[in-house]
Backbone bond lengths (Angstrom), bond angles and torsions (degrees), N, CA, C in turn:
res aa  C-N    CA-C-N  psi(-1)  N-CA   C-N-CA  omega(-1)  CA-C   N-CA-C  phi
1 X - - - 1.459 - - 1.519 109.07 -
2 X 1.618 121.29 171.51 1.098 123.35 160.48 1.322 134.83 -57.54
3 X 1.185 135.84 155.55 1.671 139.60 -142.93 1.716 81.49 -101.70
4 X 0.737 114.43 -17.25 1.706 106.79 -168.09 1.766 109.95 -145.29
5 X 1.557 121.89 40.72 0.872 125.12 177.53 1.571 117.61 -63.26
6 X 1.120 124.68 158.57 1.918 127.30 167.61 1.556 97.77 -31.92
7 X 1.631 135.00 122.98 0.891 137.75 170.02 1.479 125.17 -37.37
8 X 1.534 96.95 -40.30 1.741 88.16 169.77 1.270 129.08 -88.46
9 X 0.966 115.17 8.69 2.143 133.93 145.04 1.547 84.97 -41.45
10 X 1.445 99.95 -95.39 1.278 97.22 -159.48 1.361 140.83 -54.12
11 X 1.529 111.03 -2.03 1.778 128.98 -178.59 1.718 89.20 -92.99
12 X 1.248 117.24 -25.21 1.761 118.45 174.15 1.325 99.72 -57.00
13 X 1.309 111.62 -87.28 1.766 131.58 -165.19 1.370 102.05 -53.35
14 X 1.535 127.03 -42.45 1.517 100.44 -172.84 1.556 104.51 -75.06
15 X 1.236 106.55 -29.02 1.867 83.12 -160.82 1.846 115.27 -71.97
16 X 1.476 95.96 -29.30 1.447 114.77 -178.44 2.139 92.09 -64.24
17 X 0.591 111.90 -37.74 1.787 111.74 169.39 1.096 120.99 -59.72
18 X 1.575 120.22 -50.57 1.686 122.39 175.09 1.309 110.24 -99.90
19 X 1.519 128.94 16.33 1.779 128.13 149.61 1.584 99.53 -99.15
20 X 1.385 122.42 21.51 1.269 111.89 170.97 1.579 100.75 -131.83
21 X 1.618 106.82 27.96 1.505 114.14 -175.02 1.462 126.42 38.70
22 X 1.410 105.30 54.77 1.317 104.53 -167.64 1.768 92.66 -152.25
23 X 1.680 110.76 143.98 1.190 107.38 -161.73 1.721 110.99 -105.20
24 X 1.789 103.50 144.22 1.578 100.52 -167.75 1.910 116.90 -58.27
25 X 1.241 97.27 -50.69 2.093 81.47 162.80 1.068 125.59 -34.91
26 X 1.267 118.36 -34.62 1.173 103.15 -165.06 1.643 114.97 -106.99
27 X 1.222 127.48 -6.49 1.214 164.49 -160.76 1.626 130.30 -96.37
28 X 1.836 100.97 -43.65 1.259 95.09 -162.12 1.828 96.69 -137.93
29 X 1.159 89.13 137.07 2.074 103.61 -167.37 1.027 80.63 -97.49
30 X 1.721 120.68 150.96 1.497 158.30 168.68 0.971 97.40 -121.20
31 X 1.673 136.99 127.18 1.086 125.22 167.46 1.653 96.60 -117.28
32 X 1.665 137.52 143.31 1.249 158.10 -158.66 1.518 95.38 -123.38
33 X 1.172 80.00 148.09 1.785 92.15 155.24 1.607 125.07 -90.01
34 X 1.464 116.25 170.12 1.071 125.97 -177.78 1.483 106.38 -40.10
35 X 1.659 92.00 150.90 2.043 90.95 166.15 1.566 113.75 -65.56
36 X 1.315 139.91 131.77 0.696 129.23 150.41 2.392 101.65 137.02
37 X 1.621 85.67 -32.54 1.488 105.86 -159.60 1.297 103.10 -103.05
38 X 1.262 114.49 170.45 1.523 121.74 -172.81 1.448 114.65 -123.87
39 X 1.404 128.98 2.15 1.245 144.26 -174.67 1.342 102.35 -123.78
40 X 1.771 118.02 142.75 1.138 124.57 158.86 1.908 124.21 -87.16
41 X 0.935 89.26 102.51 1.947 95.32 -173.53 1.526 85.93 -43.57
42 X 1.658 88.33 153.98 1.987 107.35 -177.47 1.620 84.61 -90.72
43 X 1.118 129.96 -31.37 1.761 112.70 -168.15 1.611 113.51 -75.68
44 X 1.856 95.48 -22.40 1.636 95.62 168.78 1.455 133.56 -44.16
45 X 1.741 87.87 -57.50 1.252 106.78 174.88 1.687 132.74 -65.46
46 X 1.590 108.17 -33.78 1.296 105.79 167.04 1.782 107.98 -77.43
47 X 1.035 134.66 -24.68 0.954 122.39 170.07 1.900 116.34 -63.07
48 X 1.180 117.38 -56.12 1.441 116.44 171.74 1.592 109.34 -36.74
49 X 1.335 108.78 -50.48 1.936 108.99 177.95 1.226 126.53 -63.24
50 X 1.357 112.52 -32.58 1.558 133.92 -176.35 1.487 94.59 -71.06
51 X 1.844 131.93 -31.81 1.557 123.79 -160.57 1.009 68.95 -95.94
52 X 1.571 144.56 -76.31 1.526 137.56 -122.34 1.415 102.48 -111.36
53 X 1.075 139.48 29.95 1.143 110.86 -159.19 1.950 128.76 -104.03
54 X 1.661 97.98 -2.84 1.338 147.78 152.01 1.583 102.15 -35.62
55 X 1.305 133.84 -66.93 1.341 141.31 155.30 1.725 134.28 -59.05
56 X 1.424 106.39 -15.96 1.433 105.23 170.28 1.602 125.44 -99.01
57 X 1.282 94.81 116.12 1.871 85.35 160.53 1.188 152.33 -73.73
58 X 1.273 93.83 -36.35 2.095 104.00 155.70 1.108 116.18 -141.69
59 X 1.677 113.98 135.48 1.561 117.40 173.49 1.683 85.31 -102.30
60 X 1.647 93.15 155.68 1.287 105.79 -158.02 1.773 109.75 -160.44
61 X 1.587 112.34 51.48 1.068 120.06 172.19 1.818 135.71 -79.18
62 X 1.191 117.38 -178.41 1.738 113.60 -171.84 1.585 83.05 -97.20
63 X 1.769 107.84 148.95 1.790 104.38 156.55 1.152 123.96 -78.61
64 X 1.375 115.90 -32.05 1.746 135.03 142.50 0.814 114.27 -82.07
65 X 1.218 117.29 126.57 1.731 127.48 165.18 1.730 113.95 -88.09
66 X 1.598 112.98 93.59 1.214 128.89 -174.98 1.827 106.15 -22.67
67 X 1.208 115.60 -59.18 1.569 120.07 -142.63 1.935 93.82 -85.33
68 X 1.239 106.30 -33.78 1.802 110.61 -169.41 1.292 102.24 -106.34
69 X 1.492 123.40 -27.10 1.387 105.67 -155.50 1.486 144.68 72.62
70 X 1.197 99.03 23.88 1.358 133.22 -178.94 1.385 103.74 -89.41
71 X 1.512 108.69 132.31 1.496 109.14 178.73 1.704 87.57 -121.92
72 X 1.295 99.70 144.56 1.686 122.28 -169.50 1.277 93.87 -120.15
73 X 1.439 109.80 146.63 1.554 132.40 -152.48 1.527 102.82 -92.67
74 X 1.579 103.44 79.89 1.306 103.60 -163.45 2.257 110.24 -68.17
75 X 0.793 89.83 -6.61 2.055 95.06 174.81 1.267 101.48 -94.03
76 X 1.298 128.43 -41.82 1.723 103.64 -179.24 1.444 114.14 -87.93
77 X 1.333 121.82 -35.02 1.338 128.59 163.71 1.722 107.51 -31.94
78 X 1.338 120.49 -68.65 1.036 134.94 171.22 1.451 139.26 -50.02
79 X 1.504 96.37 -17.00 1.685 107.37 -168.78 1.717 72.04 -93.14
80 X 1.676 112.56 -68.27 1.975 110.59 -166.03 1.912 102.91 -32.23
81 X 1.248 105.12 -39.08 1.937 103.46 -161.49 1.946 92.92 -65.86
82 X 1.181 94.82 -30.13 1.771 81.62 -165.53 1.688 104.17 -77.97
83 X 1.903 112.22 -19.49 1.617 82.07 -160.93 1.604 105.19 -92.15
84 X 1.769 94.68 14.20 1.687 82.92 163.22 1.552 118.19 -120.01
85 X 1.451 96.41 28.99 2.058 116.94 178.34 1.217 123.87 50.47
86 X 1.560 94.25 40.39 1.713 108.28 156.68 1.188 105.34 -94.25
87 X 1.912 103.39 156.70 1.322 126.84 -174.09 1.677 96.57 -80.90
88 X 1.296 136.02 132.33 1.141 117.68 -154.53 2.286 84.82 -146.25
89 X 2.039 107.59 107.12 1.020 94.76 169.95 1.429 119.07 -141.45
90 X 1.007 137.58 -167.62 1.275 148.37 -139.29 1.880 119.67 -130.84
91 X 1.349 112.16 130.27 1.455 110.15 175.17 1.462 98.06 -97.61
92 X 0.827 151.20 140.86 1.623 149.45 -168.06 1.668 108.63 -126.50
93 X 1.557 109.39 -15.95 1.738 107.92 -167.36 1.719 118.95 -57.70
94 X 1.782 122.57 -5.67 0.851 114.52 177.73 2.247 102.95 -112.84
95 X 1.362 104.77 12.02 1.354 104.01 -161.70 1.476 114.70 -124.84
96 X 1.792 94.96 -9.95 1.626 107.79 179.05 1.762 96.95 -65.47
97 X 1.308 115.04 156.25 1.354 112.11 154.85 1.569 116.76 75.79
98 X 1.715 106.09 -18.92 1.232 122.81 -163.53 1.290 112.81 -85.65
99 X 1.697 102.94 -70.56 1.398 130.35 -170.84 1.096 107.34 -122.98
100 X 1.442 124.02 127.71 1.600 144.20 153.32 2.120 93.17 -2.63
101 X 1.193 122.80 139.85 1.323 131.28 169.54 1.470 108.74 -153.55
102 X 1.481 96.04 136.53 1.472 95.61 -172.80 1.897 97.28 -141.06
103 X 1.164 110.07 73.93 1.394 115.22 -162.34 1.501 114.83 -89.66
104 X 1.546 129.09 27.51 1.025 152.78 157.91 1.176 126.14 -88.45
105 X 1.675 99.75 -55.48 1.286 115.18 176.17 0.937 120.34 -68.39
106 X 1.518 116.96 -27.21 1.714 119.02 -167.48 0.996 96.56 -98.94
107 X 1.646 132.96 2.50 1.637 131.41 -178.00 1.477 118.47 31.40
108 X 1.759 94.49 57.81 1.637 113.89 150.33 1.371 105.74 -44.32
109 X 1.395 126.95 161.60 1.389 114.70 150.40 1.600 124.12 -106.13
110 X 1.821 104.65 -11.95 1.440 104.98 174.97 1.310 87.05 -150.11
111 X 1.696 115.51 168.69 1.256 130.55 159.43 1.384 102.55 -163.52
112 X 1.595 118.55 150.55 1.312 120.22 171.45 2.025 100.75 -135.24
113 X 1.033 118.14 162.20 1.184 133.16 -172.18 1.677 129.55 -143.47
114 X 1.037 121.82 179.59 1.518 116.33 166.92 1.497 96.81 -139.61
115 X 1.657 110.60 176.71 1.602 112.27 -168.62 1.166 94.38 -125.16
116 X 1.251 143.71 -22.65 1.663 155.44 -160.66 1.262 108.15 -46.06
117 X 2.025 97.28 -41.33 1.623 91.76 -179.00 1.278 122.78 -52.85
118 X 2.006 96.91 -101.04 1.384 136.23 174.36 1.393 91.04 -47.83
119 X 1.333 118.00 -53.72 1.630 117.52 -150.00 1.637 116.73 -75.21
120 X 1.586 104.13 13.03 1.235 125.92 153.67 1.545 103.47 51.52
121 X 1.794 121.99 32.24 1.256 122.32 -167.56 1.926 101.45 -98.92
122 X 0.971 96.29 -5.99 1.836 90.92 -168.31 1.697 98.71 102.41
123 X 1.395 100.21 170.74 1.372 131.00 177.00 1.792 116.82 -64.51
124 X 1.051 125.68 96.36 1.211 126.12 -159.64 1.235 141.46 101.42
125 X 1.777 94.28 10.49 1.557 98.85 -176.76 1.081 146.71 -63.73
126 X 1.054 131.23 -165.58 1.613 118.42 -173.42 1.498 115.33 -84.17
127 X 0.975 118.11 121.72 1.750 120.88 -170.36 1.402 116.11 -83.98
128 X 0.966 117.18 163.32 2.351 126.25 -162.38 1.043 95.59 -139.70
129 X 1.660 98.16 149.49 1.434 127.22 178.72 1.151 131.86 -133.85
130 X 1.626 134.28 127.28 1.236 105.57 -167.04 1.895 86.98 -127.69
131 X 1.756 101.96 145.92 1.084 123.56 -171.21 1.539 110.51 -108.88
132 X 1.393 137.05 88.15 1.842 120.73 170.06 1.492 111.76 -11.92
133 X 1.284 121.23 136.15 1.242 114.78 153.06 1.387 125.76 -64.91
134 X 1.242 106.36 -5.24 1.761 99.51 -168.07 1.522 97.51 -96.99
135 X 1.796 123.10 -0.18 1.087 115.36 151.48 1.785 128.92 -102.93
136 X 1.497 91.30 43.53 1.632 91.37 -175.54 1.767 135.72 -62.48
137 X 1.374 94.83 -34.29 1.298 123.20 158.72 1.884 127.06 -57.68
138 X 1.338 89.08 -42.03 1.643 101.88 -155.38 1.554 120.21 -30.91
139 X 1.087 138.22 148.77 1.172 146.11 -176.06 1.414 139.26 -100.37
140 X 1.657 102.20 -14.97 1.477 125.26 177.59 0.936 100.33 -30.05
141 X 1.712 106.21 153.63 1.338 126.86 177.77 1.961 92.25 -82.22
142 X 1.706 95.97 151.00 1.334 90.15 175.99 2.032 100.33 -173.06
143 X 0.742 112.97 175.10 1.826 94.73 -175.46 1.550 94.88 -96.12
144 X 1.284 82.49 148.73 1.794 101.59 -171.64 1.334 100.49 -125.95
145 X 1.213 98.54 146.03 1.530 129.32 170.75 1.674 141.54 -135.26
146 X 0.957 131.43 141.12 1.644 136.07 179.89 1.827 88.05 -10.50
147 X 1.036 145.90 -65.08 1.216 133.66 -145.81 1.463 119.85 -104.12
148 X 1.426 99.55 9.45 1.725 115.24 156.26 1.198 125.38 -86.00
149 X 1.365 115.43 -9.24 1.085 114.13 177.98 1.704 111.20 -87.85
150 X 1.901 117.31 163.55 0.935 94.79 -148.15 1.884 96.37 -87.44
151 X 1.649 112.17 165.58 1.718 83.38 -166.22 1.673 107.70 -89.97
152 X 1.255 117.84 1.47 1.555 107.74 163.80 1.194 117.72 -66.91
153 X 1.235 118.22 -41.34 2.026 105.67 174.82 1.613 99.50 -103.56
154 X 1.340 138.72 22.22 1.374 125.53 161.72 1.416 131.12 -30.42
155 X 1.629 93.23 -50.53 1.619 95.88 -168.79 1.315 129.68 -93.26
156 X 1.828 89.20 9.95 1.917 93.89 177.87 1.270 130.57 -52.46
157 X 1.536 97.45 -23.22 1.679 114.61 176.52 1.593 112.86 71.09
158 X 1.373 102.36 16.83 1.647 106.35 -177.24 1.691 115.25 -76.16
159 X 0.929 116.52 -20.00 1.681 128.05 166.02 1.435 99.73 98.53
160 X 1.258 119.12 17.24 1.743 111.88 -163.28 1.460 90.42 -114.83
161 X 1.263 124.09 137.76 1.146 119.58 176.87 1.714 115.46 -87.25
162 X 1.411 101.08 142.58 1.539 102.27 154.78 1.370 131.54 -114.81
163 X 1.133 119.17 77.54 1.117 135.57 -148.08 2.040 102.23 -56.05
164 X 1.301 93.98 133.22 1.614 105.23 179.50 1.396 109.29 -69.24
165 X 1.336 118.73 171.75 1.587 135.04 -159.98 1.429 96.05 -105.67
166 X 1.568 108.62 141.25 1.515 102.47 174.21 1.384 136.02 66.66
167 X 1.467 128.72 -144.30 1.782 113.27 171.91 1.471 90.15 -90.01
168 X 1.356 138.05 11.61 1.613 93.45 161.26 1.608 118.29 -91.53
169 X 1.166 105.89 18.74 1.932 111.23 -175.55 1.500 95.22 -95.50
170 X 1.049 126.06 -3.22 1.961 134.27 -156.05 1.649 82.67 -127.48
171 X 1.623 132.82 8.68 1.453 90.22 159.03 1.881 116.16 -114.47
172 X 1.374 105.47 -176.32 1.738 85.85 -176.37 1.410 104.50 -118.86
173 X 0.982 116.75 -51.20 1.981 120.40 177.45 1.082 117.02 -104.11
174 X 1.391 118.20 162.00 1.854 129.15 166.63 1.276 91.73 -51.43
175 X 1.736 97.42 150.12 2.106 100.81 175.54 1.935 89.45 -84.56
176 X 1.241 106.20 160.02 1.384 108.70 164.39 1.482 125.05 -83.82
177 X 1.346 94.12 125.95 1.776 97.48 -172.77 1.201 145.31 -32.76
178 X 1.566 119.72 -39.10 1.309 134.60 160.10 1.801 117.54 -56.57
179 X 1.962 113.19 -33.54 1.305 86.98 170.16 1.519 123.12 -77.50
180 X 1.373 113.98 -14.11 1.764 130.04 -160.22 1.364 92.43 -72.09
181 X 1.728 135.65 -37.26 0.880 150.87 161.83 2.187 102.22 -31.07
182 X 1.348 101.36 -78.73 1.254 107.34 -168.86 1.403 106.60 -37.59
183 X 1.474 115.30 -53.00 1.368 127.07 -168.70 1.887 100.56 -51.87
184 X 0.871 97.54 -68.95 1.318 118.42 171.63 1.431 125.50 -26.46
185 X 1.171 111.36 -25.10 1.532 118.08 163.51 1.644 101.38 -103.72
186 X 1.112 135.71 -48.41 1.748 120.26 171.06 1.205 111.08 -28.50
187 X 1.286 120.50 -56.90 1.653 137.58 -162.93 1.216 97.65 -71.23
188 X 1.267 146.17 -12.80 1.600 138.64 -168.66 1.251 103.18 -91.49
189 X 1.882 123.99 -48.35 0.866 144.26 -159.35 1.840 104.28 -96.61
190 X 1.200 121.49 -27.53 1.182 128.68 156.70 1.766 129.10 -60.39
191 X 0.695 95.38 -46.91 1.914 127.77 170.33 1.929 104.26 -59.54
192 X 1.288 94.19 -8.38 1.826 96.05 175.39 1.834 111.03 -112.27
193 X 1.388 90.35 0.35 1.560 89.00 173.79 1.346 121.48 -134.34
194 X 1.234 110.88 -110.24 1.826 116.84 174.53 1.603 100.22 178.62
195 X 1.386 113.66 146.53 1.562 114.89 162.94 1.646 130.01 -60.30
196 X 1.599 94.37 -11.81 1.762 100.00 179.57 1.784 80.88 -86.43
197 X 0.758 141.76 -83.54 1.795 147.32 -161.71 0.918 107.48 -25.75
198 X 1.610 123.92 -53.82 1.560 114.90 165.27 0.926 116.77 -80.35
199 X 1.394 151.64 13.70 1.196 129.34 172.45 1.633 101.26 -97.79
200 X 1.503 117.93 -49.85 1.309 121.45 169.93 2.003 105.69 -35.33
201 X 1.207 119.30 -50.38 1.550 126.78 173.46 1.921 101.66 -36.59
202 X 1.723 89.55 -82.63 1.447 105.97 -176.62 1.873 104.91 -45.83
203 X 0.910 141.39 -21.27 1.239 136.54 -163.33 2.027 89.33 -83.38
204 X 1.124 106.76 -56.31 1.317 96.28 -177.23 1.355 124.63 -62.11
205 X 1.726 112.45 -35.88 1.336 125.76 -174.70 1.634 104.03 -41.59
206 X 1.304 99.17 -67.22 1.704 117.88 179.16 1.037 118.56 -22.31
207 X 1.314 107.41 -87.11 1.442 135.40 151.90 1.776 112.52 -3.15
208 X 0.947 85.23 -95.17 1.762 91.80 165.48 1.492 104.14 -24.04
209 X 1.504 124.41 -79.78 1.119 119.39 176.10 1.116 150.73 -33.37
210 X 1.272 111.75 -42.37 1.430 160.17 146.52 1.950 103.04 -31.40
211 X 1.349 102.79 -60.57 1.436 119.67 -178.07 1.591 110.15 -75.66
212 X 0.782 101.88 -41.70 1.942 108.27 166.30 1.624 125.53 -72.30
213 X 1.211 120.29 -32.92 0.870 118.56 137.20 1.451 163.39 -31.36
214 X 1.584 100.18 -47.52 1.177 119.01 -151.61 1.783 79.01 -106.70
215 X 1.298 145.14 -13.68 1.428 143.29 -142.15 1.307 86.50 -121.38
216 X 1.277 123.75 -52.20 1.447 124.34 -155.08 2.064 97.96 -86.43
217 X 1.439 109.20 -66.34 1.365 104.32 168.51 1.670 133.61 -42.50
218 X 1.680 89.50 -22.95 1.534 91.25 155.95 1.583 129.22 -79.22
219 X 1.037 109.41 -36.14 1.784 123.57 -169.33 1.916 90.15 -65.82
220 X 1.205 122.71 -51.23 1.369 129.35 169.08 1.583 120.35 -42.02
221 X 1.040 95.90 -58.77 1.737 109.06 175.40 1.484 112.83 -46.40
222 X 1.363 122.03 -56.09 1.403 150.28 178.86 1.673 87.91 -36.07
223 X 1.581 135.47 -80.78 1.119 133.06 -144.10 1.677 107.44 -109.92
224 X 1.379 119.52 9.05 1.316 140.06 155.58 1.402 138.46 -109.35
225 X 1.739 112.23 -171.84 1.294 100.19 158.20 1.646 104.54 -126.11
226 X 1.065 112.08 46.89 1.504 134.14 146.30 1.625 112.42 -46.17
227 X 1.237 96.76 120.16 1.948 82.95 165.25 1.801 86.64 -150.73
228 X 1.504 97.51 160.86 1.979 107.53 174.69 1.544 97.82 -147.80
229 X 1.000 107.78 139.01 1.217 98.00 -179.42 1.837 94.11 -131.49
230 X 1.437 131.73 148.33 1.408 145.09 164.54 1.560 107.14 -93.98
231 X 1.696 104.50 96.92 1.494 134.91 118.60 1.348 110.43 25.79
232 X 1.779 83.76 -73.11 2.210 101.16 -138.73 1.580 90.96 -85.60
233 X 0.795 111.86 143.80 1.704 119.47 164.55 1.455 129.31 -49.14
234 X 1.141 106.01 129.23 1.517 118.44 -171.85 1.509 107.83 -52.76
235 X 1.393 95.30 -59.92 1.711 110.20 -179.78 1.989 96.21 -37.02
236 X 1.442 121.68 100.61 1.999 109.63 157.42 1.958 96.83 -58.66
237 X 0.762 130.18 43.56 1.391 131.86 158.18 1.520 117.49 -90.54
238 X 1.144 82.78 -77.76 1.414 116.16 170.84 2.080 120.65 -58.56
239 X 0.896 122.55 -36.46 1.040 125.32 155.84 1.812 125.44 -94.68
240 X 1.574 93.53 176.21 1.874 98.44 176.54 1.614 96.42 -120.67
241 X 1.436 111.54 -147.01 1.472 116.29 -173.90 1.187 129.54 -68.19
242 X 1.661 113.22 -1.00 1.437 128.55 -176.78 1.650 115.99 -78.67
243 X 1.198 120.13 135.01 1.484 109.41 155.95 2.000 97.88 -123.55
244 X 1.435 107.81 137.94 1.644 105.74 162.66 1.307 107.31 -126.04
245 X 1.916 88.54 135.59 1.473 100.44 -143.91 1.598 73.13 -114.35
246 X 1.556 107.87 129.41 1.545 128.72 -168.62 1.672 83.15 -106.61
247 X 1.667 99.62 143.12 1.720 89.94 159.56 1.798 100.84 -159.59
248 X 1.097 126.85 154.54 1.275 140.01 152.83 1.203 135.76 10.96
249 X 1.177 117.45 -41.57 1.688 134.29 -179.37 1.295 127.21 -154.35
250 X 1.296 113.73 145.77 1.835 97.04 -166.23 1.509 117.90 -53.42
251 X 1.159 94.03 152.15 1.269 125.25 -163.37 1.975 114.87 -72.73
252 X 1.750 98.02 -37.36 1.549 119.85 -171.12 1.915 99.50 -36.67
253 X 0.900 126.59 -77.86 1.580 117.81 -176.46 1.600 124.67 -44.61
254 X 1.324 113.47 -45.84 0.988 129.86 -169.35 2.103 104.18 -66.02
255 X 1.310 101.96 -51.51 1.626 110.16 163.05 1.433 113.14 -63.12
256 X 1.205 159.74 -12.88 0.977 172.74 11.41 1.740 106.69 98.08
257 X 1.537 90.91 -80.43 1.467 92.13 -173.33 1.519 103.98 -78.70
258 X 1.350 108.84 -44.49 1.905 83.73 160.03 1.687 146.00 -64.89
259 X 1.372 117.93 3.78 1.425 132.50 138.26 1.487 118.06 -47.58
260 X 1.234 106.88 -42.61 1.561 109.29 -170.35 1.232 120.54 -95.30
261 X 1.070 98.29 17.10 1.946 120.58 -169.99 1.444 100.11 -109.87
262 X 1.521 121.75 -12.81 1.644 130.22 -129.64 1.006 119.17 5.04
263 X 1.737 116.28 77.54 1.363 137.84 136.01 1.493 116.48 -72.12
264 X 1.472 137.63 117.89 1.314 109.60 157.94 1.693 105.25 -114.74
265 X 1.603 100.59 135.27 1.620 121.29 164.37 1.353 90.23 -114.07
266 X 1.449 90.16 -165.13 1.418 121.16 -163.68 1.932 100.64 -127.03
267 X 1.278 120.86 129.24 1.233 125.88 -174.76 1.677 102.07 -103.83
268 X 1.187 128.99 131.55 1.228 137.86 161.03 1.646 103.98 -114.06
269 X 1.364 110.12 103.58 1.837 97.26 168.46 0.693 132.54 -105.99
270 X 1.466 129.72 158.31 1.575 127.06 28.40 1.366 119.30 -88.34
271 X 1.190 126.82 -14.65 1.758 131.49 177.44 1.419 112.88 -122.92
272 X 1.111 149.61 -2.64 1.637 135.52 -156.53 1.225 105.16 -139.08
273 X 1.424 101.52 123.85 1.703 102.76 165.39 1.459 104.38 -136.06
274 X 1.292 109.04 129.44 1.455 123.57 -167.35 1.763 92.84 -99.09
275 X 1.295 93.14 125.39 1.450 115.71 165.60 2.042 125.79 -112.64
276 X 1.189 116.64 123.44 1.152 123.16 -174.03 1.493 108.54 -121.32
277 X 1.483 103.25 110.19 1.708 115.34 158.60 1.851 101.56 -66.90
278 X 1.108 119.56 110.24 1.288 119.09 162.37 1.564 126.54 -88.01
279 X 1.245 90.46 123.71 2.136 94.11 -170.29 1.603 129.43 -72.12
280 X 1.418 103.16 -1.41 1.837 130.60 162.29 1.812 102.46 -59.96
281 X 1.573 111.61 -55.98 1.537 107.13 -175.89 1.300 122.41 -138.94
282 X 1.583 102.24 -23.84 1.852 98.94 176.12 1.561 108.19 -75.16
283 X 1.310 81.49 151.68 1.630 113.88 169.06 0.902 120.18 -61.97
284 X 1.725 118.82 -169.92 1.256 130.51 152.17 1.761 108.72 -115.91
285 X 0.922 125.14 -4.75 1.391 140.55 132.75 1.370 124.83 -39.73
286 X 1.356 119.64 -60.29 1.242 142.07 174.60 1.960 105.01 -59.22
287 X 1.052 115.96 -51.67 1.196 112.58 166.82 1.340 124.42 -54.52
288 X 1.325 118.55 -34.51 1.387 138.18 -174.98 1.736 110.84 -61.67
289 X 1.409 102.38 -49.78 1.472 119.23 -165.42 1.607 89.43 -83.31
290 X 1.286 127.84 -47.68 1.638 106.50 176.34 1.275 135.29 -79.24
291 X 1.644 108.15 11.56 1.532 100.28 165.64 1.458 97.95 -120.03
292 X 1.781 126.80 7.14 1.740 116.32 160.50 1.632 91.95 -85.08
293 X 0.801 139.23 -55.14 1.545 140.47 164.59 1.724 117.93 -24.97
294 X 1.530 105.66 -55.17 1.412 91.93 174.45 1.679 117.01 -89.95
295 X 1.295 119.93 3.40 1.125 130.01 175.54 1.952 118.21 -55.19
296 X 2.082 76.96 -65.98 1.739 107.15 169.54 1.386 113.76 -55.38
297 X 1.252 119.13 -21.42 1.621 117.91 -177.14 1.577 111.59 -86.70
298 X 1.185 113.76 -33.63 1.958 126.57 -169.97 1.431 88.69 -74.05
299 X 1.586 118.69 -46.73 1.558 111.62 -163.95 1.394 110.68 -78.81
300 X 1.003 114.69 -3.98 1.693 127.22 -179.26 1.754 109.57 -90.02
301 X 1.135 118.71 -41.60 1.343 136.43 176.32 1.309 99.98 -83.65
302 X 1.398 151.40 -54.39 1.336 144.12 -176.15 1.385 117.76 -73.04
């Protein structure tokens, strides 16, 4: 996995490592980026699998990379993990909703996600799973619950499980109604478009952003010691709706006064705050007002 995956990646993989009595040093690869760079090249990584890959059992990267915004080439990544017969799966919580996914085709074998983001469900939403079909059957041991069982013989009340097909054998309780609700309005409003439509949208949104950015943080730079530098990859290939805009000095004031603007980003400290035009409701307006907004805020602090 990544050296700096979403923290609870890594509270996943280690514990599932030491309930299999086996210790995380010795267990679990971080892979970093170059000295010098802040992105992990996709050829790095298939290359590391292609030498080692004889010894690994699961690669287990983000399709978005939360902190950069880096989207990792989840089909070739995946094709290299299989031709050395690793289980090879996916964190999706920054890629659902984001980027075009076709996790059939690319014969992921697992992925799990959250909706809170993109999936515009609120804070705590109901989280997704995706199961290979070629493990529809499977039998692994795994914790079971009331809602693994399968629901045509559920209510026999015989205590024997029949374990469901696919990710519905991997769930444990009814979801609670109020979040199914949230979901439930994404999907209404989703159901009027397509993931290619928004992404073609989001491709420009960025962009735009991307372009405002880079004009205005420059004109600043020129008569300061302001500097920002963009994280996320130039290539819109390679990234989704995120840009993280790294800069010079902490960040704490500057996020601050854009709260009170009602801007909301995302603060990573001491330098990075990742900002996302989302292609569900922001504008290109909306983009506009948060980089004259963060403009007025740098010149206020400098």
């Amino acid at each position: 996995m990544e050296s700096k995956a979403f923290p609870s990646d890594h509270y996943a993989i280690e514990s599932q490592i030491r309930l299999k009595g086996r210790k995380v040093e010795d267990s679990m690869i971080c892979l970093s980026p170059r000295k010098g760079e802040d992105l992990i090249r996709n050829e790095d990584i298939i290359k590391y699998i292609e030498e080692n890959g004889d010894s690994i059992a699961v690669i287990f990267f983000s399709g978005v990379q939360y902190y950069t915004g880096q989207v990792f080439d989840i089909e070739k990544i995946t094709a290299a993990g299989h031709k050395k017969g690793c289980i090879v799966g996916w964190d999706l919580a920054h890629a659902f909703a984001n980027i075009p996914l076709y996790l059939s085709k690319w014969d992921i074998d697992f992925g799990a996600w959250c909706t809170y983001k993109y999936g515009s469900s609120g804070a705590g939403g109901l989280a997704g799973a995706f199961i290979n079909k070629r493990f529809g059957k499977d039998q692994r041991d795994r914790m079971l619950g009331w809602w693994s069982h399968r629901l045509s013989s559920r209510f026999t009340m015989d205590n024997v499980m029949d374990l469901d097909d696919g990710a519905f054998g991997y769930r444990i309780s009814n979801p609670p109604i109020f979040l199914a609700t949230g979901i439930l309005g994404f999907l209404e409003v989703f159901n009027k478009t397509s993931m290619e439509e928004l992404r073609e949208k989001s491709l420009k949104l960025t962009g735009y952003l991307e372009f405002l950015v880079n004009y205005h943080l420059q004109k600043i730079s020129e008569i300061s010691k302001i500097r920002c530098e963009i994280l996320t990859p130039k290539d819109p290939v390679q990234r989704g709706c995120q840009l993280s805009l790294k800069f010079n000095f902490d960040i704490a004031e500057v996020y601050k006064q854009l709260a009170r603007r009602g801007i909301a980003v995302d603060k990573r400290y001491p330098y990075v705050i990742r900002v996302t035009p989302v292609h569900f409701y922001n504008t290109f307006t909306d983009v506009w007002r948060f980089v004259d907004q963060l403009v007025e805020c740098i010149k206020e602090f400098s």
